[in-house]
Kinemage of the C-alpha trace (Angstrom):
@kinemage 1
@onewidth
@group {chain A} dominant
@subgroup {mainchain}
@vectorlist {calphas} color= white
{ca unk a 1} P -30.906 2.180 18.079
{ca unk a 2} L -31.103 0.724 14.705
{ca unk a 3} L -33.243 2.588 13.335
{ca unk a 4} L -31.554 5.667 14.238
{ca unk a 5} L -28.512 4.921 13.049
{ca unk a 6} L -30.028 4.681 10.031
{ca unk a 7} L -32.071 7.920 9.990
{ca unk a 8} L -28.040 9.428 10.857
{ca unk a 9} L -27.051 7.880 7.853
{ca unk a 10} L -29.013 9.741 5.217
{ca unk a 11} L -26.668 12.853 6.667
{ca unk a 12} L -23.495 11.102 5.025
{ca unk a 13} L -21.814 12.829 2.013
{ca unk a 14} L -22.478 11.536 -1.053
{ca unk a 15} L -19.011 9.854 -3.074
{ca unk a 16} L -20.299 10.290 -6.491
{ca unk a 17} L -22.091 13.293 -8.206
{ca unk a 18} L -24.730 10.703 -9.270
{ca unk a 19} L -26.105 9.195 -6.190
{ca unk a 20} L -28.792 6.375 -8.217
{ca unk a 21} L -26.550 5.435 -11.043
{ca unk a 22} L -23.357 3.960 -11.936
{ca unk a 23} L -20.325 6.057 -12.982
{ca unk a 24} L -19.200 5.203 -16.794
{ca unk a 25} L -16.004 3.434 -16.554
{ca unk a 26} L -14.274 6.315 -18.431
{ca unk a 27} L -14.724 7.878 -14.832
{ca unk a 28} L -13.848 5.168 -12.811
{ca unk a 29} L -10.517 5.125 -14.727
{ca unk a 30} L -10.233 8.691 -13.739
{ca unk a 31} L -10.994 8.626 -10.191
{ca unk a 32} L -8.564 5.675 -10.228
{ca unk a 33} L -5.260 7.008 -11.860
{ca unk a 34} L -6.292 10.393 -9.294
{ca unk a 35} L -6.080 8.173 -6.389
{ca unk a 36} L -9.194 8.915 -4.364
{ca unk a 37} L -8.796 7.248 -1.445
{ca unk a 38} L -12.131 8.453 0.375
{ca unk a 39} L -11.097 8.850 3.564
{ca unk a 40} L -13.438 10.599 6.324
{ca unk a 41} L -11.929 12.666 8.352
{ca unk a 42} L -11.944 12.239 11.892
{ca unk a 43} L -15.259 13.658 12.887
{ca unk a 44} L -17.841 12.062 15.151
{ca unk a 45} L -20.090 9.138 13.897
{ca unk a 46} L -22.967 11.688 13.703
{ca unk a 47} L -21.559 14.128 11.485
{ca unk a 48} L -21.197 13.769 7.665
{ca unk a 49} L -18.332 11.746 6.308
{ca unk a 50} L -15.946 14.080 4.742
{ca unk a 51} L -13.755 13.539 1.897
{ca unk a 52} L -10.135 14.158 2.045
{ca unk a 53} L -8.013 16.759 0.092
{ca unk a 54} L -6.790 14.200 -2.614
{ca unk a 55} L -4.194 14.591 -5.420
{ca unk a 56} L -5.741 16.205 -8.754
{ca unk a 57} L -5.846 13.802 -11.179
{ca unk a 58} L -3.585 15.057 -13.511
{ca unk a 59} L -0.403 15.106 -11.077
{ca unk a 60} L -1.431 11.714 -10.019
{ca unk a 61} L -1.823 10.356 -13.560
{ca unk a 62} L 1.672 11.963 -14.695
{ca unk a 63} L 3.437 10.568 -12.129
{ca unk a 64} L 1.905 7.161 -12.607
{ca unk a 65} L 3.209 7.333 -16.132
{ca unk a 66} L 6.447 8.576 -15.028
{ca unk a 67} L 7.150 5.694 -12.471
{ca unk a 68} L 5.775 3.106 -15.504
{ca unk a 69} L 8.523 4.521 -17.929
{ca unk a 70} L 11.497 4.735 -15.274
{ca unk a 71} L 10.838 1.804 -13.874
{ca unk a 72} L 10.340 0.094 -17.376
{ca unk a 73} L 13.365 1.590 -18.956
{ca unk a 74} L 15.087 0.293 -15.833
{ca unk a 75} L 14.292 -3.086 -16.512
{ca unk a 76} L 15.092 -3.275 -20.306
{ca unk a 77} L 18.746 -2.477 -19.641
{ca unk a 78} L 20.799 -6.109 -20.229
{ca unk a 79} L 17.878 -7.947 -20.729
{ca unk a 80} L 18.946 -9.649 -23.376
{ca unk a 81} L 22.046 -11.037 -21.002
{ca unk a 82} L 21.979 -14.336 -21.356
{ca unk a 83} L 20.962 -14.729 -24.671
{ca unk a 84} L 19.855 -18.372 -23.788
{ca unk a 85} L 17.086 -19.952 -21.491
{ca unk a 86} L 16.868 -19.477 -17.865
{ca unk a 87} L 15.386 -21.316 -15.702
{ca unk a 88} L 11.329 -21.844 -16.592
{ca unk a 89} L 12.083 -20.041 -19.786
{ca unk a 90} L 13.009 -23.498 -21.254
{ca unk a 91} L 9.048 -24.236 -20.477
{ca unk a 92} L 7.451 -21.194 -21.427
{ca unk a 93} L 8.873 -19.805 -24.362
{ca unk a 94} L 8.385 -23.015 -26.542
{ca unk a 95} L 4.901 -23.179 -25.412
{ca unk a 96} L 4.631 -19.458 -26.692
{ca unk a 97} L 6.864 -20.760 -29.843
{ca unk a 98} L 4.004 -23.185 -30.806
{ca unk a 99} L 0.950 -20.771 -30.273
{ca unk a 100} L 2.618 -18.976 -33.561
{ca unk a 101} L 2.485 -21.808 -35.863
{ca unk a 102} L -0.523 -21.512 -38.337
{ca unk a 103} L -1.680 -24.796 -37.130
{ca unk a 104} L -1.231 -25.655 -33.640
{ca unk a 105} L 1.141 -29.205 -32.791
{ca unk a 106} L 0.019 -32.105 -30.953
{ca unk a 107} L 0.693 -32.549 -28.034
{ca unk a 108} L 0.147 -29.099 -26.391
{ca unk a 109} L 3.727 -27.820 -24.024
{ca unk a 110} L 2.930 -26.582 -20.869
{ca unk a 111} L -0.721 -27.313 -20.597
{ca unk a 112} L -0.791 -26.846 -17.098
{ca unk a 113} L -0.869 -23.660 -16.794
{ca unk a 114} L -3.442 -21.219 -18.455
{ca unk a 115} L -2.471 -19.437 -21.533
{ca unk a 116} L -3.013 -15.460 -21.535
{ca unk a 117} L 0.936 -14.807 -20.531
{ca unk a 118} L 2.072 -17.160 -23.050
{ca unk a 119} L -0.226 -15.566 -25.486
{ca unk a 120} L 1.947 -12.280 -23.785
{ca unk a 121} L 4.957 -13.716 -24.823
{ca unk a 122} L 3.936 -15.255 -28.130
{ca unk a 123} L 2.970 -11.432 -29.199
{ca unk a 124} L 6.305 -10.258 -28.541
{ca unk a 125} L 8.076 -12.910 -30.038
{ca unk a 126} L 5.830 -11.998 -33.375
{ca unk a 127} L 7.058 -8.654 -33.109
{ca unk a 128} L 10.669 -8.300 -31.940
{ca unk a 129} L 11.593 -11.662 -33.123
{ca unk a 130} L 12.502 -15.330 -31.402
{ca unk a 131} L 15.430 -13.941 -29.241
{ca unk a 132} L 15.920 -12.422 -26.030
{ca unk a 133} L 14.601 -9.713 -26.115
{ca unk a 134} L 11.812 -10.945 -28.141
{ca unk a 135} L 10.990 -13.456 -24.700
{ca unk a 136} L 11.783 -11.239 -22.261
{ca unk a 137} L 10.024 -7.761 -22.870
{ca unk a 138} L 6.600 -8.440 -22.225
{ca unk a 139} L 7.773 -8.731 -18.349
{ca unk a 140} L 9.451 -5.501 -18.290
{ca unk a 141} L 5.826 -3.873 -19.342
{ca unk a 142} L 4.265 -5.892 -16.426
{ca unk a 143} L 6.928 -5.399 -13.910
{ca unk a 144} L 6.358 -2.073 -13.986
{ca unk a 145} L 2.614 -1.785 -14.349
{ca unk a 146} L 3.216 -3.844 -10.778
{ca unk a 147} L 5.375 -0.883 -9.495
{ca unk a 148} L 2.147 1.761 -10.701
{ca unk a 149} L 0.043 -0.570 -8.839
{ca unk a 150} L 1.822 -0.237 -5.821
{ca unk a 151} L 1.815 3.469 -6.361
{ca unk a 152} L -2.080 2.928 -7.127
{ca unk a 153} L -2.809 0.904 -4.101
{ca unk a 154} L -0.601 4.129 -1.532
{ca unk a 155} L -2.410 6.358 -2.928
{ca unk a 156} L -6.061 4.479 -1.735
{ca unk a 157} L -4.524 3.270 1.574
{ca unk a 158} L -2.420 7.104 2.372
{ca unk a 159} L -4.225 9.711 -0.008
{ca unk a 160} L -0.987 11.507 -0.193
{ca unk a 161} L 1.787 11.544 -2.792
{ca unk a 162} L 4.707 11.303 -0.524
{ca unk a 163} L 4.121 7.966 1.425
{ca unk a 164} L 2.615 6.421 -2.237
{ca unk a 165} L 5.571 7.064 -4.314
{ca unk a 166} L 7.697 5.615 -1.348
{ca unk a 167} L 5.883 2.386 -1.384
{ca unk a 168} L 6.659 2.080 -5.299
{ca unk a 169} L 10.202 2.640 -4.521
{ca unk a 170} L 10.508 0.122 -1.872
{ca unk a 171} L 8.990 -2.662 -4.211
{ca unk a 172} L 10.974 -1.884 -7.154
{ca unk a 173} L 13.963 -2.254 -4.687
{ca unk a 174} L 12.514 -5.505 -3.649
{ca unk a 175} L 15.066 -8.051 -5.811
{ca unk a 176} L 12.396 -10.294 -6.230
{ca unk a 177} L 9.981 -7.895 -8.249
{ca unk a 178} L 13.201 -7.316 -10.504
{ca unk a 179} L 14.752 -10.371 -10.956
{ca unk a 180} L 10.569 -11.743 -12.225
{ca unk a 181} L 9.985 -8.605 -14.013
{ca unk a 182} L 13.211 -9.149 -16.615
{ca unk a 183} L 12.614 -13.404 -17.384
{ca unk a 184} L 9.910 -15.221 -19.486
{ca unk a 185} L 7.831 -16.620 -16.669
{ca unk a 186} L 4.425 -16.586 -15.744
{ca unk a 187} L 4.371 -15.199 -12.423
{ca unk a 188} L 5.142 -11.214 -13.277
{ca unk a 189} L 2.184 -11.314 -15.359
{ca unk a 190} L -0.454 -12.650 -12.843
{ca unk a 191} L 1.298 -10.348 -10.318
{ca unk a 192} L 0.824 -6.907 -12.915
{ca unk a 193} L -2.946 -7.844 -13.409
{ca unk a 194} L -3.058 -8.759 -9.673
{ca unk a 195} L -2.248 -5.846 -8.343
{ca unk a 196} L -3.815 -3.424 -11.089
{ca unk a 197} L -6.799 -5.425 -9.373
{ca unk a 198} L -6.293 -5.247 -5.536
{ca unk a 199} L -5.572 -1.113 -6.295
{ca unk a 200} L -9.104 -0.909 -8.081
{ca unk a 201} L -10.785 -2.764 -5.216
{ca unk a 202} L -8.448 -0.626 -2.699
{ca unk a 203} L -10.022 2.600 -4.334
{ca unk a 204} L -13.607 1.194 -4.146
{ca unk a 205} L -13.589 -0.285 -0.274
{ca unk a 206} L -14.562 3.111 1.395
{ca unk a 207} L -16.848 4.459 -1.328
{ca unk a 208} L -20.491 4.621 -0.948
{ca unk a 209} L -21.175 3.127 -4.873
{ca unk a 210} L -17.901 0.709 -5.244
{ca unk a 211} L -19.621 -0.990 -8.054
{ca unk a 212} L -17.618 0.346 -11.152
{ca unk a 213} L -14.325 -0.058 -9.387
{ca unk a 214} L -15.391 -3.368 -7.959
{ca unk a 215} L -16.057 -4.567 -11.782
{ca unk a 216} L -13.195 -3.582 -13.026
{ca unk a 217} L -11.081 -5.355 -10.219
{ca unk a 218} L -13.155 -8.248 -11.188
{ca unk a 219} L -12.433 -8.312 -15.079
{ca unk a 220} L -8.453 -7.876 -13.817
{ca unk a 221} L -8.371 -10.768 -11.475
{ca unk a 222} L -9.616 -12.828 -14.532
{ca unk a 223} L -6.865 -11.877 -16.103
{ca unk a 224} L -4.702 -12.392 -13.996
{ca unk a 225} L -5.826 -16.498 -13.348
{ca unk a 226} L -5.614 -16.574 -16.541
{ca unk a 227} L -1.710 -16.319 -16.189
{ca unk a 228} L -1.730 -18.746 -13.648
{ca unk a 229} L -4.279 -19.769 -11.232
{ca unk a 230} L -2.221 -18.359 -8.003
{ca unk a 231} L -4.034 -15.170 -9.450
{ca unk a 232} L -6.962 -16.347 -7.860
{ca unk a 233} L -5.927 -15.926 -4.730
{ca unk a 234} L -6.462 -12.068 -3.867
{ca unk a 235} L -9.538 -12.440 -5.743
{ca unk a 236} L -10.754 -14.979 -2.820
{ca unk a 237} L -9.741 -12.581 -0.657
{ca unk a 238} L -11.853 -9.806 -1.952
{ca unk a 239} L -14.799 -12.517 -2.193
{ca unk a 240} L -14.248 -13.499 1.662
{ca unk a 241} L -13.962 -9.803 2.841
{ca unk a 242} L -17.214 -9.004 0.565
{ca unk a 243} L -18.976 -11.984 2.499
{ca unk a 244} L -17.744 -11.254 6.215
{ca unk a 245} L -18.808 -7.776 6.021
{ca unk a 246} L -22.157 -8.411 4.079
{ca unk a 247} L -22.703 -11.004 6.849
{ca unk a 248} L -21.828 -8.557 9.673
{ca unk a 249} L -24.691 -6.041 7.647
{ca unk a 250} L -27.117 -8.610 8.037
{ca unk a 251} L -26.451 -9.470 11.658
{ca unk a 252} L -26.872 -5.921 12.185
{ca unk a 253} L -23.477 -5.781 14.065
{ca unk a 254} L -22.247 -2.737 15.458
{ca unk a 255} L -19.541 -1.582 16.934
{ca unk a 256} L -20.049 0.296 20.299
{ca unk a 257} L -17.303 2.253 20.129
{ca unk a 258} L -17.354 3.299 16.457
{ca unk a 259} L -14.743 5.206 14.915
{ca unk a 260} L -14.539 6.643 10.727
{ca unk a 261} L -12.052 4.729 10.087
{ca unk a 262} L -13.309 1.241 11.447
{ca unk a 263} L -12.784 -1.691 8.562
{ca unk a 264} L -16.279 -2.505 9.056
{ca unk a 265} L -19.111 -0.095 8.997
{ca unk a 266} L -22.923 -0.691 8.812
{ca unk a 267} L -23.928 1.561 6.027
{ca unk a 268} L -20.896 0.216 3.723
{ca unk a 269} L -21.719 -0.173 0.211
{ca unk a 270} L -25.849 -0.015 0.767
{ca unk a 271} L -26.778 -0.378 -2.903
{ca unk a 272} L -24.006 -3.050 -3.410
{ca unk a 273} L -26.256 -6.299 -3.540
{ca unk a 274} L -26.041 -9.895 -4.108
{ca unk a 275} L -26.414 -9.873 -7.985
{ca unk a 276} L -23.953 -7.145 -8.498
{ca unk a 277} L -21.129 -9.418 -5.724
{ca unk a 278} L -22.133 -12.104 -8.580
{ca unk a 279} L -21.218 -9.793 -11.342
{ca unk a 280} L -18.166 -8.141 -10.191
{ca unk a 281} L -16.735 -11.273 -8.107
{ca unk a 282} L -17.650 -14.407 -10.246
{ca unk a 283} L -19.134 -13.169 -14.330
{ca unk a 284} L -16.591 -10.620 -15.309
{ca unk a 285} L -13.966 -12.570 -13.932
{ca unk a 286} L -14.948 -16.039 -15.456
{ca unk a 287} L -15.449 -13.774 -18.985
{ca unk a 288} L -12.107 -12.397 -18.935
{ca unk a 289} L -10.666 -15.989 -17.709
{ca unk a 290} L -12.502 -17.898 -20.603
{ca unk a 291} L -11.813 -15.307 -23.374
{ca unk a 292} L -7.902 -16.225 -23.013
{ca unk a 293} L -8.825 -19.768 -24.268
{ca unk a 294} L -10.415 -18.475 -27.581
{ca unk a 295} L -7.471 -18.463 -29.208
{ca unk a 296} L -6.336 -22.116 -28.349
{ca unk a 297} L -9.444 -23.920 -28.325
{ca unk a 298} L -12.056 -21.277 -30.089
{ca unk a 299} L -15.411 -21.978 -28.791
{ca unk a 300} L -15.126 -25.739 -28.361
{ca unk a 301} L -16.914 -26.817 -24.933
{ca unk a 302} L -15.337 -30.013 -24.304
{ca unk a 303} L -11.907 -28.940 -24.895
{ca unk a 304} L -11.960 -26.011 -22.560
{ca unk a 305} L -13.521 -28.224 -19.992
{ca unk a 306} L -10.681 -30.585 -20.575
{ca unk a 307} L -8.080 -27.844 -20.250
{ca unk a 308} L -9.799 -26.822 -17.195
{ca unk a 309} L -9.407 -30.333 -15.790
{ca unk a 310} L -5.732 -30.690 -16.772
{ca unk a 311} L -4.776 -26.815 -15.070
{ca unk a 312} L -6.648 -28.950 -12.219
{ca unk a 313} L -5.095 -32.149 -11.743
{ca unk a 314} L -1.451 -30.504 -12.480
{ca unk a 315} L -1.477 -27.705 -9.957
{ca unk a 316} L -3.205 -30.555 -7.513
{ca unk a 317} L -1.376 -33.495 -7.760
{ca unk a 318} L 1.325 -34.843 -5.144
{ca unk a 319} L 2.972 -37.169 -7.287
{ca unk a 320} L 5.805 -34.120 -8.256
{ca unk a 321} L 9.598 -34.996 -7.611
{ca unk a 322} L 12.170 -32.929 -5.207
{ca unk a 323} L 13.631 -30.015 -6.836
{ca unk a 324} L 17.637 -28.519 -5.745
{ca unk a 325} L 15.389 -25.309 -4.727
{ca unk a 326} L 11.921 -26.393 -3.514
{ca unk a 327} L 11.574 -24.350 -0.268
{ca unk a 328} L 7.753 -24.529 1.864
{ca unk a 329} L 5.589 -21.785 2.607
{ca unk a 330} L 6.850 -20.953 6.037
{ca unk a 331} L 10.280 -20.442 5.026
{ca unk a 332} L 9.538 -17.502 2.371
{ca unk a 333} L 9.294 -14.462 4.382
{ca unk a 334} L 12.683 -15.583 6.358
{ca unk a 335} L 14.510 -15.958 2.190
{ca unk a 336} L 16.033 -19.222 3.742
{ca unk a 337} L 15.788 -20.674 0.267
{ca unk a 338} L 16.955 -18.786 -2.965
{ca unk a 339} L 16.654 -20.368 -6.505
{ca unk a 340} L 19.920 -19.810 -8.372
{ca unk a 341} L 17.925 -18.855 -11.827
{ca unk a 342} L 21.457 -18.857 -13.535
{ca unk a 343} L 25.088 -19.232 -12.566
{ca unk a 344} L 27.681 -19.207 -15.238
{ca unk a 345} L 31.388 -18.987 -15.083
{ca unk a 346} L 32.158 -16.596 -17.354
{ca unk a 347} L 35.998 -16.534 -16.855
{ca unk a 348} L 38.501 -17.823 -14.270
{ca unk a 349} L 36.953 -15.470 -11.140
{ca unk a 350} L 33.988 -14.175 -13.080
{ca unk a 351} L 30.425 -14.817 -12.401
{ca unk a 352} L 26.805 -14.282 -14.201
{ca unk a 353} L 24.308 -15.239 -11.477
{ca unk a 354} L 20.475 -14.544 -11.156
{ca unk a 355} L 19.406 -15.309 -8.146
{ca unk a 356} L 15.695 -15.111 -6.914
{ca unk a 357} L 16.334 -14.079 -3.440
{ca unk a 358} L 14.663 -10.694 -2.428
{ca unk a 359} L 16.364 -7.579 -0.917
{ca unk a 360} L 17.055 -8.326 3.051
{ca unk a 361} L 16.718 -4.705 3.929
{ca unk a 362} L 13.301 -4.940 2.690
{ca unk a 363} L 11.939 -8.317 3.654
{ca unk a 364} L 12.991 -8.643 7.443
{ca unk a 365} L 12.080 -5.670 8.265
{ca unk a 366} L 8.516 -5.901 7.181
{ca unk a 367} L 8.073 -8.353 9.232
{ca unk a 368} L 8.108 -6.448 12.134
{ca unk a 369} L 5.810 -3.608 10.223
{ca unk a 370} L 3.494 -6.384 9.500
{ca unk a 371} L 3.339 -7.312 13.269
{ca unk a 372} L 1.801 -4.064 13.731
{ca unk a 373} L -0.020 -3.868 10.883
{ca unk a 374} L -2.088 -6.809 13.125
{ca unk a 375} L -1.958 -4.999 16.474
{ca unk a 376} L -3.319 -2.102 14.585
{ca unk a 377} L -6.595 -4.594 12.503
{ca unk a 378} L -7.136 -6.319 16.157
{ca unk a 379} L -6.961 -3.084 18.509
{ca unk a 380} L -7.662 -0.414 16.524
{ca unk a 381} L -10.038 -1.448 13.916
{ca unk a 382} L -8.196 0.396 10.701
{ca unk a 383} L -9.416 -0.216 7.223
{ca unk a 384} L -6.254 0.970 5.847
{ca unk a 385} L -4.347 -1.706 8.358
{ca unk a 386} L -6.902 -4.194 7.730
{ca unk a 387} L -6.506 -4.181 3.629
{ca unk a 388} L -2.545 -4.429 3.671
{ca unk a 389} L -3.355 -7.567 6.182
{ca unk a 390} L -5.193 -9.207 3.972
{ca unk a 391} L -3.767 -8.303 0.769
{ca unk a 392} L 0.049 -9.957 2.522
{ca unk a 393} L -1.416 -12.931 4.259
{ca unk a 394} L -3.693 -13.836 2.024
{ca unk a 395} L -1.828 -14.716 -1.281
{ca unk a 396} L 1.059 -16.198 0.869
{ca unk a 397} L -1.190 -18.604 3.368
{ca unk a 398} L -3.262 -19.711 0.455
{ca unk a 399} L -0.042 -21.942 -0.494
{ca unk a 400} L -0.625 -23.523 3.127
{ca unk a 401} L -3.532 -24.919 1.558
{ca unk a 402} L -2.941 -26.781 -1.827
{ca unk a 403} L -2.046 -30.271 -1.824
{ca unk a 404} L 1.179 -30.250 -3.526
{ca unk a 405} L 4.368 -30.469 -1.901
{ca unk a 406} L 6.463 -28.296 -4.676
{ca unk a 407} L 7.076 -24.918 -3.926
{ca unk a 408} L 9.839 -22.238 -4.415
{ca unk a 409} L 10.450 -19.039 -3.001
{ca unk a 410} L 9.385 -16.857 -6.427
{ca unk a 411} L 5.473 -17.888 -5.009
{ca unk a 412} L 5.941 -15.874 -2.002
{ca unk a 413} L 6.225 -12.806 -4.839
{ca unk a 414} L 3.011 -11.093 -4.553
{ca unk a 415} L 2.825 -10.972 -0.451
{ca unk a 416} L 6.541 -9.798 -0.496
{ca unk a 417} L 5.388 -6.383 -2.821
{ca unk a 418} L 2.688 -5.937 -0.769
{ca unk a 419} L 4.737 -5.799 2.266
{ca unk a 420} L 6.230 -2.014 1.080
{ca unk a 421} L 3.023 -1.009 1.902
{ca unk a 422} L 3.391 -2.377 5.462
{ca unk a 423} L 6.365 -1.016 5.605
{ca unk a 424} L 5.323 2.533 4.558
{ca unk a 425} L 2.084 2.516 6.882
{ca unk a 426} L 4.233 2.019 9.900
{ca unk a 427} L 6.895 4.874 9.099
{ca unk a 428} L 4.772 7.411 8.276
{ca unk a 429} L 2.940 6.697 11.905
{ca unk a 430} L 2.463 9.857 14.044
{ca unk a 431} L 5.309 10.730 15.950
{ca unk a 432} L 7.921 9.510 13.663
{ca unk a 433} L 9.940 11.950 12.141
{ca unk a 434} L 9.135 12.627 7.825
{ca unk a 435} L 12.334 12.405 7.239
{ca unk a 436} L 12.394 8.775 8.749
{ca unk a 437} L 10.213 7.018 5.770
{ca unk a 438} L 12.964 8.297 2.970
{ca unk a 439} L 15.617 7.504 4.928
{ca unk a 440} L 14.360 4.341 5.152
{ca unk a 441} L 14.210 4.015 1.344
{ca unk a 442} L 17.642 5.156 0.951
{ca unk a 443} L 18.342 2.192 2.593
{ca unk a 444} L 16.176 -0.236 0.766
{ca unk a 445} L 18.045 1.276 -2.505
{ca unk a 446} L 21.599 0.486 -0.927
{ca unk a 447} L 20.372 -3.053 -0.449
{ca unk a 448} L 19.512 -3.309 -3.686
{ca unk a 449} L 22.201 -1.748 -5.081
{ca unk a 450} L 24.704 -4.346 -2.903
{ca unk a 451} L 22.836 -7.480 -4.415
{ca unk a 452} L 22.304 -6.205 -8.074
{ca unk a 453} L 25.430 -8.209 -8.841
{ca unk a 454} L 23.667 -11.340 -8.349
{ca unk a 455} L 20.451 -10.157 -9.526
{ca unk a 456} L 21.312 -9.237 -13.208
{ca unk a 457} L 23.442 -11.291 -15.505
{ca unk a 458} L 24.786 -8.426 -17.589
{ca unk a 459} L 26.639 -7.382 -14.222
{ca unk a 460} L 28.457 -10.539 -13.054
{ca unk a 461} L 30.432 -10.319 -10.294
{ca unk a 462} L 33.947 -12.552 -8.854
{ca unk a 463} L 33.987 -15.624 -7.336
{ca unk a 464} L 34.700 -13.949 -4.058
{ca unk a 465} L 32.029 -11.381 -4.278
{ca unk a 466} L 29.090 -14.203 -4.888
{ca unk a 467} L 30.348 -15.787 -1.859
{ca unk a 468} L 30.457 -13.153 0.314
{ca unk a 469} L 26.542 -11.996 -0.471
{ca unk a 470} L 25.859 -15.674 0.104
{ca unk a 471} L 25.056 -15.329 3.653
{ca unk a 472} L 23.581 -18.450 4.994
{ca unk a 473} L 24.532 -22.072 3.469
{ca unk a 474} L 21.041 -22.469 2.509
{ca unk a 475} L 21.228 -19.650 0.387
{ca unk a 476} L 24.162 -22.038 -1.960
């Protein structure tokens, strides 16, 4: 039976017009920005695999440039409100402040936490000045590379327009991609490269030579540790999913009831071998990691192992004090505990509040989406189901498994963005109505719209409108 399945196999269409060689990464970029999701068809196991109609790369890259600049000019307006720290910006921005200096001081601020999105904000500070809007803007450019991304990893998962462009919408009205994407922390910037990553992988999964797209998912998930090590975590996941199915090759598993658009398939990726999982998975992303320390410790040894060990021991230890906002893991998806970024009386009944909360009409609801997401990976085997599992429970579990007893809501950022896409899978369903999905995201905008007061300082809002969007007493 094996063997037959085999001799089948040689009947499959070919994904690439160059069947025993890499693509150049000038067309990996292409077929990436035109959203090839390489979808078969439902035909039986025996027949060829054939490729759905997919957007021409031109519409798809236009509108990927027309979300970035909306979505960026969207974020620029009252950045610069307050013009004054907030929250980790009192951490951050001094450690960029010190990477300009000709000579670097002793001792180091904020060594516990790689350097690339410092070096982010240290560039911008260089070129629109020590202000504001000189901290700030870097995360505008990576908020909404994270809302292309989104757009990036639709069109892989839905190879249609429509339902792709909806799942951007519903994470930019996510407050919690907002409220990152417009303050000088590290977390926007792991979550850009992050998810620039996860689409590239997305694009690769159901093509017959993944390498190209794999590598370049690899180089961005160095990138984005390099932020801050929580960008490791979807890059385990594409390591453990790499390993279980590579396993399941080699025990020859099949399933007896095989369908085209199973997860798991035994002719996936059959030139994709050990030493290029190596490449893709563990050397590019280690080169783009280490190149971020070049310009702090050039190409001293022992004091990039030594940085290495301090990342370590601060992002392990135990020995952290209680913070007003700390909040654990499996509290995040229910918002039970908001950080209060800023809160400023402004006049007698006037308010300036960021709060890092998340948009309700966004958040609760995918949790029932993703509860069908998992029917649909356990019952019905789907890749596309299977990939926005992963991609969700992944980066938010991992937490479940560090030592250290600090955490805050803001960490729960990169499983709460990729819950649009749960959310979008499950309206656009068969049976449902077209008209249900947009609907839907009129609704998510109306949320958003309701708790922008609280989400942007330049707004502010009365002392009797904060309170009534406080819903819960945790949420004081």
């Amino acid at each position: 039976m094996w063997r037959n399945y085999h001799k089948r196999r040689g009947t499959c269409a070919m994904l690439s017009d160059s069947c025993g060689r890499m693509r150049s990464m000038k067309s990996v970029i292409h077929s990436f920005l035109r959203g090839e999701a390489d979808l078969p068809r439902k035909t039986s196991p025996q027949k060829p695999l054939e490729l759905p109609a997919v957007p021409k790369m031109s519409r798809s890259a236009v509108i990927a440039v027309a979300i970035f600049l909306m979505a960026h000019l969207a974020l620029l307006i009252g950045l610069t409100a307050p013009e004054k720290f907030v929250f980790d910006e009192v951490h951050y921005v001094p450690a960029a402040r010190q990477m300009l200096a000709p000579v670097m001081s002793q001792p180091m601020l904020n060594p516990m936490h790689p350097p690339l999105a410092k070096e982010l904000i240290a560039a911008s500070i260089a070129t629109f000045g020590d202000n504001a809007l000189g901290w700030r803007y870097p995360a505008t450019l990576f908020g909404a590379l994270a809302i292309v991304a989104i757009y990036l990893c639709g069109l892989a998962l839905f190879a249609a327009q429509g339902p792709a462009i909806a799942a951007a919408l519903i994470a930019a009205f996510n407050q919690m991609l907002y409220v990152q994407a417009r303050i000088a922390m590290l977390d926007i910037f792991a979550l850009g490269f992050g998810l620039l990553a996860t689409a590239a992988f997305m694009h690769g999964f159901r093509r017959e030579r993944p390498h190209a797209l794999f590598a370049l998912a690899g180089g961005l998930f160095g990138c984005a540790a390099a932020c801050k090590w929580s960008g490791l975590f979807p890059l385990g996941i594409c390591i453990v999913i790499v390993a279980v199915i590579r396993l399941m090759q080699g025990w020859r598993t099949l399933f007896a009831d095989a369908r085209p658009d199973d997860w798991y398939r035994p002719d996936l990726w059959p030139d994709f071998r050990a030493p290029h999982v190596a490449l893709c998975f563990a050397v590019l992303p280690a080169m783009t990691y280490l190149a971020a320390f070049i310009p702090l410790y050039g190409l001293s040894l022992p004091d990039l192992i030594e940085g290495q060990r301090r990342i370590f021991a601060d992002n392990t230890t135990t020995a952290i004090a209680g913070h007003t906002y700390m909040s654990s893991w499996p509290s995040w998806p229910l918002l039970a505990r908001p950080v209060w970024f800023l809160f400023d009386m402004t006049a007698e009944d006037s308010v300036s509040a960021i709060v890092f909360l998340g948009n309700p009409l966004v958040l609760w609801p995918a949790l029932a989406a993703l509860a069908i997401v998992l029917r649909d990976v356990v019952v019905a085997r789907r890749w596309d189901a299977f990939l926005i599992a992963a991609f969700y429970f992944g980066p938010w579990l991992a937490w479940a498994l560090l030592p250290r007893t600090l955490g805050f809501i803001y960490y729960y950022l990169p499983a709460a963005t990729a819950a649009s896409l749960a959310l979008v899978y499950v309206l656009r369903r068969n049976g449902l109505p077209r008209w249900l999905l947009w609907a839907y995201v009129g609704l998510a905008a109306i949320g958003f719209a309701i708790m922008l007061p609280i989400s942007a300082a330049f707004i502010g809002t009365s002392m009797q409108g904060f309170n009534r969007l406080m819903l819960f007493q945790s949420w004081i």
